[in-house]
N, C-alpha and C positions, 0 to 999 in steps of 0.2 A: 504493500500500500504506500509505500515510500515515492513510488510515481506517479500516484492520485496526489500527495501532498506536495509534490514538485509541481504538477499539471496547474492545481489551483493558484498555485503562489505566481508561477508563470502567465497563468491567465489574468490574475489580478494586476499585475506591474506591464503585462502586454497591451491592458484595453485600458490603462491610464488611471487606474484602481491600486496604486502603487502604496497609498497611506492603507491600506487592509489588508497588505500583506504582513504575514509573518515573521518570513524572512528580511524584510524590509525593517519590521518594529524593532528584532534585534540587534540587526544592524546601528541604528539610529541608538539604541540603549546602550549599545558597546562603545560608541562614538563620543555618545556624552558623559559614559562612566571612565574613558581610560582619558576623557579632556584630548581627543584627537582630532587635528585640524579639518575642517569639511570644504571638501571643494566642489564648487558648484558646476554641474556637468549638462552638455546638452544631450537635451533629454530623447529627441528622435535615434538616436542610432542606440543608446540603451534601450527602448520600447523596439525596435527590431529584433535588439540580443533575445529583451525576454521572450518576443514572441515565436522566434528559433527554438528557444528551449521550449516551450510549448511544445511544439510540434515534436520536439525530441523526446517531451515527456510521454505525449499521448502515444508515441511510437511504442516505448519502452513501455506503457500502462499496458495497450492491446497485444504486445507481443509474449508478455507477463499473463496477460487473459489466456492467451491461446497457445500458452507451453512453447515458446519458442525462443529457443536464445538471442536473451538481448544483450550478451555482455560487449558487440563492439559499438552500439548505441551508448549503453551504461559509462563503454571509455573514450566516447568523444565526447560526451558530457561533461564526465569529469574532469578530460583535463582543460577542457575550456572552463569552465569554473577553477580550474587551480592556477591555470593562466590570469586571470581574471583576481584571484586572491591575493596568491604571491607574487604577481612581478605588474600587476596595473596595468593588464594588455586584454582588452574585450576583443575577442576573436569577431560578434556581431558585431561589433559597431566598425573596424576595418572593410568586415563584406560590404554591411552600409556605404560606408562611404565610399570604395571601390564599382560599387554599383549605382551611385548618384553622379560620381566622376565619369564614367562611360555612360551613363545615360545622358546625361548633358554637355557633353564634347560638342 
């Protein structure tokens, strides 16, 4: 059920529901409890990231439904989230902008 609980957090921060997320509220409690500096970030190519994971969630939920291995879904997730954690490199939001760069050349 770990991918129902991804799905959700992802669908809430992908359709702009980003304050009712979970994962967000901790984030923000962590922020204010270690006094760590907040940087203000634009917010379209994040709302693509989450709605990629989305898609990666729902992936991983219904292939979790139907017995099927999901573990190289389960490891592109994660290491984009570990990219994303440790070293401050959103894999969506590069697609983003790589994708609005050739769409408007």
């Amino acid at each position: 059920m770990d991918s129902f609980f991804l799905l959700i957090d992802f669908a809430l921060r992908g359709s702009g529901y980003g304050k009712w997320s979970i994962l967000g509220f901790l984030a923000e409690k962590i922020v204010s409890i270690f006094n760590l500096e907040q940087k203000p970030i634009y917010f379209p190519p994040k709302q693509f990231a989450a709605q990629v994971g989305f898609i990666f969630s729902l992936t991983l939920l219904v292939f979790n439904l139907l017995e099927i291995n999901s573990l190289i879904v389960s490891e592109i997730l994660l290491i984009c989230a570990g990219l994303e954690a440790f070293f401050n490199f959103c894999v969506g939001c590069y697609v983003y902008n790589a994708y609005y760069h050739i769409k408007n050349k």
